[in-house]
C-alpha positions, 0 to 999 in steps of 0.5 A: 162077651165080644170086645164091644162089650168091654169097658170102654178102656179096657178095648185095644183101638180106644185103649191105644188111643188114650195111651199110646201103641206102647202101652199095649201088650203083645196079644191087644197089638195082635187083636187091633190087626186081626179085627174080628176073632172066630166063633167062641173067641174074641180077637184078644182071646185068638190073638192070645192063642196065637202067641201060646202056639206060636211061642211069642210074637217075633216067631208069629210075624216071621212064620212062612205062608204056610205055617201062618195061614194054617192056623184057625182065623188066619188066611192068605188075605192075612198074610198078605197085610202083615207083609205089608206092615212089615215093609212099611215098617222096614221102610219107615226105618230106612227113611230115618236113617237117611235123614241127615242126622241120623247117625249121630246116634250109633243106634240107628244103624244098629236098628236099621240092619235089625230090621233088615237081617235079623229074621232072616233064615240064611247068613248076609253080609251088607253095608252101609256108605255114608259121606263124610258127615255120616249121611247115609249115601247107598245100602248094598247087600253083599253076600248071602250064605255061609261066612267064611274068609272068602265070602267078602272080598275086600275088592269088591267093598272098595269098589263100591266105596269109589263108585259112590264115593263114599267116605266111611263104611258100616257093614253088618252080618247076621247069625240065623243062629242067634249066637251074638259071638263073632267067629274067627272067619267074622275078625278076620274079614273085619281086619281085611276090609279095614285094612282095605278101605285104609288104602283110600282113607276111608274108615270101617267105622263099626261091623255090628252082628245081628242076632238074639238081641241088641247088636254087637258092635265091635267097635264098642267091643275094641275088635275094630 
C-alpha cells in the first residue's frame, strides 16, 4: 500500500501540516524529502532503511557522494538537493546570529559553530568578532588540522581584531573525534589568545568545543 493510501493523518506532508516539522520522527522527515520510494518500498519504508544502514540520520546527511549515492533509491540528483538543504540551513543560522540580538542568548553562537564544525572530518579553529553590543561583526576560520600550541597564533587573532575593529572575540574548534574533553594544547591557546587580546582591551568572551553533543563552553566550565 503506497503513502496516498494511508489515513490522511497519518502522511508525512499533511501529517507536518497539521502538526508541525517537530512532530515528525526522523524517517517521515526523511520520506518528505526523498518524495517517491522504489518498487515494494514506500518512501517511509526506504527512508526507515536508510537510517538502519546507515545508523541515524546525522550519519546519513554527513555521508560523502559516494557512500550516499550508492544506496538503492538515491543518486547524484539526491545528493545534490540535500547539499542544498544543508547550506541553506547553515545560512539560515548565520542570518540569525547577525541580527542585532543574537547574542544575548549564549546558545546562538554555540549553534551557529554547531552547525558549521561539528561534521567536519579535520579539526578547525575559528571565530567570531563581534562589536561592543555583541553583534556580530565577521567569521573567519583560522586554522585547519591537527591542534597544537603552534597551530593558532595569537598574532594573528589580533590582527584580525584591529582590522575589524572588533571588541570582544568568541572562538571555537571542533574534535572529529567526538571527544568533548579540552586538551592541554586547547587551555593553552585559550590562555595565550586571552592574554593577547587583553593587550588591546579586548575580550575572549567563551572558547566553545565542538563535538558529541551540546558545546562545551569553557567559560561556563571557569577555564577562561
Amino acid at each position: 500500500m503506497g503513502i496516498r493510501d494511508w489515513p490522511e493523518g497519518e502522511r508525512p506532508r499533511e501529517k507536518l501540516l497539521q502538526l508541525g516539522a517537530e512532530a515528525l520522527s526522523d524517517a517521515e522527515l526523511l520520506a518528505i524529502f526523498l518524495r517517491t520510494g522504489v518498487v515494494g518500498l514506500s518512501a517511509v519504508d526506504l527512508a526507515r532503511q536508510l537510517l538502519s544502514r546507515f545508523d541515524g540520520l546525522r550519519a546519513l546527511l554527513t555521508s560523502s557522494q559516494q557512500q550516499f549515492c550508492a544506496e538503492h533509491g538515491l543518486g547524484p540528483a539526491k545528493y545534490v538537493q540535500l547539499q542544498a538543504v544543508l547550506e541553506m540551513s547553515r545560512r539560515h543560522l548565520a542570518a540569525e546570529l547577525n541580527r542585532a540580538e543574537a547574542l544575548r542568548n549564549p546558545a546562538a553562537a554555540g549553534d551557529f559553530f554547531k552547525a558549521k564544525l561539528r561534521d567536519l572530518p579535520h579539526e578547525v579553529f575559528a571565530m567570531l568578532l563581534l562589536d561592543n553590543q555583541h553583534r556580530v561583526l565577521h567569521y573567519e576560520t583560522l586554522f585547519r588540522g591537527t591542534l597544537d600550541g603552534a597551530s593558532v597564533h595569537p598574532r594573528e587573532v589580533v590582527k584580525l581584531v584591529l582590522a575589524h575593529n572588533a571588541a570582544a572575540v568568541i572562538v571555537a574548534h571542533n574534535h572529529p573525534s567526538g571527544v568533548r574533553e579540552p586538551s592541554r594544547a586547547d587551555l593553552t591557546i585559550t590562555r595565550q589568545l586571552k592574554e593577547a587580546l587583553a593587550l588591546i582591551e579586548v575580550r575572549l568572551l567563551d572558547h566553545l568545543l565542538i563535538a558529541d553533543g551540546e558545546p562545551v563552553s569553557f567559560a561556563t566550565q571557569g577555564l577562561l
